[in-house]
BAGU-456615 format. One record per residue (C-alpha): x negated, y, z negated; residue in one letter. Coordinates in steps of 0.001 Angstrom, whole numbers, plus 500000, padded with zeros to 6 digits. Layout:
% residues N
atom x=X&y=Y&z=Z&code=A
...
This chain:
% residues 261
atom x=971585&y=204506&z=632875&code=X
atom x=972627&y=201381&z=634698&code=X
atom x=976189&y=199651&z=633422&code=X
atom x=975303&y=196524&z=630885&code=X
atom x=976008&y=193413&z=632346&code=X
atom x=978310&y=191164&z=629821&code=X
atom x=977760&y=187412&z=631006&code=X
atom x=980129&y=185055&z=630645&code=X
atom x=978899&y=181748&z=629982&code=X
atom x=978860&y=179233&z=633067&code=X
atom x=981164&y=176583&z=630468&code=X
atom x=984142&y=179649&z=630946&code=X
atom x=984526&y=178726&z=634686&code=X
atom x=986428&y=175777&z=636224&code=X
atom x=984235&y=173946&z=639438&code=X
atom x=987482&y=173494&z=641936&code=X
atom x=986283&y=171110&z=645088&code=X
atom x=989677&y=171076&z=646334&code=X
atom x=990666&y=174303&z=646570&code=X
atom x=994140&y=175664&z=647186&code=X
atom x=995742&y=178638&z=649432&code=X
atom x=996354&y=180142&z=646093&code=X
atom x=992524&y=180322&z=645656&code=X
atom x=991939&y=181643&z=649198&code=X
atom x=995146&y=184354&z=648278&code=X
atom x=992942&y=185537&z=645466&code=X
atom x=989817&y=185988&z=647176&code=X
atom x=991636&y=187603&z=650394&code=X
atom x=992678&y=190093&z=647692&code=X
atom x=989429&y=190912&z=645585&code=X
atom x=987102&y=190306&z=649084&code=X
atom x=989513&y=193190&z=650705&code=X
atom x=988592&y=195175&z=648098&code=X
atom x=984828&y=194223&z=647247&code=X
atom x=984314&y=195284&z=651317&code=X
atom x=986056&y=198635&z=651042&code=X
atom x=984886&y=199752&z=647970&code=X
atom x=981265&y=198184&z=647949&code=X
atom x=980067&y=198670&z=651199&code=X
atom x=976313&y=199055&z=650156&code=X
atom x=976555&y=195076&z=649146&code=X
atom x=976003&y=193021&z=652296&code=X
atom x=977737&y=189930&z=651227&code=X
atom x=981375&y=191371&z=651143&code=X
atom x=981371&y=191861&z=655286&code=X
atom x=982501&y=188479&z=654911&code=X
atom x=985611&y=189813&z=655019&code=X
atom x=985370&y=190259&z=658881&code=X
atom x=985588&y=186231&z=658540&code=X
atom x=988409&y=186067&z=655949&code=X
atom x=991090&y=184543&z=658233&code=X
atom x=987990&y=183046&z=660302&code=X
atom x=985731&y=179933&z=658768&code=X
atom x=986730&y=181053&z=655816&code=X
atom x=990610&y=180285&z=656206&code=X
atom x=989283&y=177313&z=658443&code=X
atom x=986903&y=175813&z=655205&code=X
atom x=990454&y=176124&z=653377&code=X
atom x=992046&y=174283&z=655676&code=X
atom x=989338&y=171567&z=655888&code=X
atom x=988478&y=171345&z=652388&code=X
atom x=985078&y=172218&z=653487&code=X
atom x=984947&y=174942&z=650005&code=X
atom x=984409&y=174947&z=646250&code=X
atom x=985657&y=177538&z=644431&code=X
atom x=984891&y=178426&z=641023&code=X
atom x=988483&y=179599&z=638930&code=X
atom x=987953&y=181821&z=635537&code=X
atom x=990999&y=182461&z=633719&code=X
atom x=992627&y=180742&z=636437&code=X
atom x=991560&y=182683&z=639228&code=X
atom x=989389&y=182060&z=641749&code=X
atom x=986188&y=184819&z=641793&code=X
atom x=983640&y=182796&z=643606&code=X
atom x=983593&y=180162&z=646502&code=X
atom x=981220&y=178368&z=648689&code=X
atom x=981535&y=177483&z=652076&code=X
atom x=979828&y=174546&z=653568&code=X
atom x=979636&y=171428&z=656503&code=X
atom x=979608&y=168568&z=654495&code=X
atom x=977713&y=165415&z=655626&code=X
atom x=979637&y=163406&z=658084&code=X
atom x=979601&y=159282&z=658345&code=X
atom x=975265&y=158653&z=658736&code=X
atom x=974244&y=162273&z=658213&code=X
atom x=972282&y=163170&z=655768&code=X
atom x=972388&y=166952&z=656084&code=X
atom x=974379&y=169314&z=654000&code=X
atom x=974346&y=172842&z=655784&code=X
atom x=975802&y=175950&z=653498&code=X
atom x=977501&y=178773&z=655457&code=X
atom x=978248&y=181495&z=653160&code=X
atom x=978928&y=182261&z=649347&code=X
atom x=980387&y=185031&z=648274&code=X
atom x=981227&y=186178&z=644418&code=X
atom x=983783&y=188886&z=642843&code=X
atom x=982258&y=192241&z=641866&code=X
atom x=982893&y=191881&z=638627&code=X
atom x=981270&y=188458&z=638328&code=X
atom x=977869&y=189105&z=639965&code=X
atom x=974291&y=188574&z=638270&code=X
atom x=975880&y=185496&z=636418&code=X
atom x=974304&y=182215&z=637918&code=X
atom x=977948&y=181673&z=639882&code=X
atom x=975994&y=181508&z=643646&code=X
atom x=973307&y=179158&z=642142&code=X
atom x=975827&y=176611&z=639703&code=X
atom x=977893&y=177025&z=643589&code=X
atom x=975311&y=175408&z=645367&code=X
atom x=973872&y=172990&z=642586&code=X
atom x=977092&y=170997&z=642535&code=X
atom x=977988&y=171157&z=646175&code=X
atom x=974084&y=169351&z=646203&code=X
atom x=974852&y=167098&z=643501&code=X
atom x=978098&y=166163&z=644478&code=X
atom x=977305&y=164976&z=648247&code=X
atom x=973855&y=163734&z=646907&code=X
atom x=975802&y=160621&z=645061&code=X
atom x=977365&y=160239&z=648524&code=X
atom x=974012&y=159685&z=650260&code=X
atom x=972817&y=163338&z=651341&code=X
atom x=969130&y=163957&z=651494&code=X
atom x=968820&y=166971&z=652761&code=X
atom x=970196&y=170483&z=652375&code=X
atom x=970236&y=173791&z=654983&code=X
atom x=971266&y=177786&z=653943&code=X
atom x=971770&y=179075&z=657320&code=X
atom x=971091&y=182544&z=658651&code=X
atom x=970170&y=184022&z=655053&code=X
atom x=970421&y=187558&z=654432&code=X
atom x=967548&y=188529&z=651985&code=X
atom x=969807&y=188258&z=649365&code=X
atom x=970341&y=185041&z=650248&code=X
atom x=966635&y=184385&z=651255&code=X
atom x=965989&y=185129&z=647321&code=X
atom x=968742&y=182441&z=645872&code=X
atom x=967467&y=179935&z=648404&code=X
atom x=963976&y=180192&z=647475&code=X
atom x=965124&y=180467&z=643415&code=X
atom x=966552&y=177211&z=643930&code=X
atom x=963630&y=175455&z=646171&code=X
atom x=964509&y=175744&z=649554&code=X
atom x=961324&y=176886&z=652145&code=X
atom x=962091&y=178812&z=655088&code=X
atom x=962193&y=176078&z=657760&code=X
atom x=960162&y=176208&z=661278&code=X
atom x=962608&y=176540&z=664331&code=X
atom x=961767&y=174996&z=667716&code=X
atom x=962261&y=178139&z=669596&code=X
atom x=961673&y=182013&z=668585&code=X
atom x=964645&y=183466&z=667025&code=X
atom x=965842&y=186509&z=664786&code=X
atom x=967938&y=184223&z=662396&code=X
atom x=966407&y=182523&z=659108&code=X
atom x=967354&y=179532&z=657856&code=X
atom x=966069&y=177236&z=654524&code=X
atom x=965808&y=173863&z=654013&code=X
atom x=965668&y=171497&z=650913&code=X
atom x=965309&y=168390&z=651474&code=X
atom x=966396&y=166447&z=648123&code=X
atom x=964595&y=163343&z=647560&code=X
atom x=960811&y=162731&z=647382&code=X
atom x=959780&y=162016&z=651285&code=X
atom x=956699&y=160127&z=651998&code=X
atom x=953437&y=161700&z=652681&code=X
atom x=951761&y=162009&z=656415&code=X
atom x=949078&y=159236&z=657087&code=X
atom x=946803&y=159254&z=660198&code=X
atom x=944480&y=156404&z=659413&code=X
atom x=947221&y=153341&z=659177&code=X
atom x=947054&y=150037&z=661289&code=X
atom x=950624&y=151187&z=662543&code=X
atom x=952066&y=154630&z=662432&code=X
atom x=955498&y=156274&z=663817&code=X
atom x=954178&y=159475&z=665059&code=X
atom x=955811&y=162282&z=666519&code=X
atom x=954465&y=164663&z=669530&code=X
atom x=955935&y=168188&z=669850&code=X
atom x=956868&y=167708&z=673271&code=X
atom x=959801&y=166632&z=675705&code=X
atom x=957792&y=164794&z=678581&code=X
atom x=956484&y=161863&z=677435&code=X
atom x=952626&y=163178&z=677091&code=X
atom x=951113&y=161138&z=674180&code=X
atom x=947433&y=162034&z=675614&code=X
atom x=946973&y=165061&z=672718&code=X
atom x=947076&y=164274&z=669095&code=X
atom x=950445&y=163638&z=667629&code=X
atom x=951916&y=166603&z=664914&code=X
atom x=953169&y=164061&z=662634&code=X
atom x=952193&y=160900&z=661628&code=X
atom x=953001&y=158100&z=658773&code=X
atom x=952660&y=154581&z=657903&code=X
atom x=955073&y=152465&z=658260&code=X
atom x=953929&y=150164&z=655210&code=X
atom x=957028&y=150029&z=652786&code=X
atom x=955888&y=147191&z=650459&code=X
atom x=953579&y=149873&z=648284&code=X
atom x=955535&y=153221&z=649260&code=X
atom x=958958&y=153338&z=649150&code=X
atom x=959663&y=156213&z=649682&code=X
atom x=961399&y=157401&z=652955&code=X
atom x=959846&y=159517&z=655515&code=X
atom x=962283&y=162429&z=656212&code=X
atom x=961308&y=166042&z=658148&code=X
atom x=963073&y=167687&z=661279&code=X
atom x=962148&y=167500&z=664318&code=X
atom x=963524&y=167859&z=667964&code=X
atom x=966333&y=165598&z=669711&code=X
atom x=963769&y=166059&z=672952&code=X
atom x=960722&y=165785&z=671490&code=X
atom x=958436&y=162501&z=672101&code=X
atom x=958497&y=160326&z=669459&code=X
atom x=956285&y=156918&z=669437&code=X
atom x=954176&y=153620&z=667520&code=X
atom x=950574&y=153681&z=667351&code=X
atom x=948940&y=150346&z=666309&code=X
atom x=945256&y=149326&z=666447&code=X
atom x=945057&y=153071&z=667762&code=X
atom x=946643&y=152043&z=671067&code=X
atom x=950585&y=153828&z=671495&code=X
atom x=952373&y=150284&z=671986&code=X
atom x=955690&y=152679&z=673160&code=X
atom x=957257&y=155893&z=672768&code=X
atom x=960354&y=157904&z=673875&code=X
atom x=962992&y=160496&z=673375&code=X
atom x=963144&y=160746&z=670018&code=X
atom x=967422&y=161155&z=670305&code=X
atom x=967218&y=157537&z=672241&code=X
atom x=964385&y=155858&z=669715&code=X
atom x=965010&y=152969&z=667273&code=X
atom x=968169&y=154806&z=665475&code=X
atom x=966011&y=156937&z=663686&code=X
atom x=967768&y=160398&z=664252&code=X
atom x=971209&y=159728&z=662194&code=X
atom x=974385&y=162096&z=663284&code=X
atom x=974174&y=165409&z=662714&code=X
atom x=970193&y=165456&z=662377&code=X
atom x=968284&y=167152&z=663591&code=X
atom x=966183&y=164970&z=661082&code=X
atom x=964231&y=162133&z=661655&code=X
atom x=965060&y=159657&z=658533&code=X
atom x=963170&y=156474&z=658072&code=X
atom x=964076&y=154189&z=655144&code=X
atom x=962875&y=150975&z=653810&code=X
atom x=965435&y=148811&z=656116&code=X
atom x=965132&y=150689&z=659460&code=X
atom x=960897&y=150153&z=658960&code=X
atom x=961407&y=146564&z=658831&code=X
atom x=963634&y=146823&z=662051&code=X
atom x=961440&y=148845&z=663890&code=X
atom x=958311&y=146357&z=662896&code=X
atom x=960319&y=143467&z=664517&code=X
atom x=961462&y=145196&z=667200&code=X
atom x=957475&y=146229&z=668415&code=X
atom x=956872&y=142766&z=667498&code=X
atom x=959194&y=141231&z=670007&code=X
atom x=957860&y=144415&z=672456&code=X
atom x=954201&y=143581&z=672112&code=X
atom x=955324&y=139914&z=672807&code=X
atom x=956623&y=140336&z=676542&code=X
């Protein structure tokens, strides 16, 4: 008969977001031990990373940690959004033996979200999820996201705001061609309006630094390019392209002024 699990309620722990070499001390200890003694559980090979990203997040502040009792048992890794991105990307969480099947992974990730989400992040990445990981992700809404080119590694993406649906049938449309050469003969893969007065929601969804990017008005492409070089759209740290209310308006004057010379 399987051990009972005695939950301790989430209010018990303490959420640290600037956590101290005392907290890494007392995960070095219990994730020593959680890898020798619980081999089966894939998380704990973290410890091959101990005095890796994991030191480095320490370092960097780039960790939350949650204490109980006043130790730490649980801690999140993570590349916070720099100055114009609007991507947070998780690395790896890892929890205590002891403390497992609780809700720590999830309440983890939840306030890493809402923290950087007052500071203007809109979108969130778990990157190269285990299925354990896979699960949490999707228990918490992320979707396994499409990668440009074939690979063995699966990654999730959330993105946290509501994004603007895909129109094909507006007077002027940014569209986006899943390309790198400049072809804008074949039907574009993506396509909205940029009419902000009704919608104001912002049009958000990753895409390629090389691929083609472009405006369609009056069903004539009036210009296109590298989507990396085009109109600002692409903040740092995308990939993402990220149109708000503002940059529409810029990019309306700007093919204004084109479609004028």
């Amino acid at each position: 008969m399987a051990e009972e699990i005695i939950k301790i309620p989430l209010s018990r722990f303490r959420l640290i977001k600037k956590a101290t070499m005392t907290d890494f001390k007392d995960i070095s200890e219990w994730l020593k031990d959680a890898f020798e003694n619980h081999k089966e559980l894939y998380g704990y090979a973290l410890y091959h990373n101990l005095n890796g990203f994991i030191l480095d997040a320490f370092k960097e502040k780039k960790v939350f940690v949650l204490r109980y009792e006043g130790k730490a048992v649980a801690f999140l890794t993570f590349i916070p959004p720099s100055e114009e991105c609007i991507r947070i990307t998780f690395d790896a969480v890892c929890v205590k033996p002891d403390f497992l099947r609780m809700g720590l992974a999830s309440f983890l990730h939840k306030s890493a979200i809402e923290h950087y989400q007052k500071r203007g992040c809109l979108v969130a990445e778990l990157w190269n999820v285990c299925t354990e990981s896979y699960k949490l992700g999707k228990s918490m809404g992320f979707v396994k996201k499409k990668e440009e080119k074939e690979t063995d590694e699966v990654s999730m993406v959330k993105t946290l705001v509501d994004t603007r649906r895909q129109n094909r049938n507006a007077n002027v449309r940014f569209v986006v061609w899943g390309n790198s050469y400049g072809d804008t003969n074949s039907q574009p893969i993506y396509s909205w309006s940029l009419n902000f007065r009704k919608d104001k929601k912002p049009i958000i969804h990753s895409i390629g630094f090389e691929w083609t990017v472009g405006i369609i008005q009056d069903k004539k492409v009036v210009c296109h390019g590298i989507a990396k070089r085009f109109f600002d759209v692409i903040p740092i740290g995308g990939p993402y392209l990220y149109i708000n209310e503002d940059k529409a308006k810029h990019i309306l004057e700007s093919i204004q002024r084109y479609c004028r010379t």
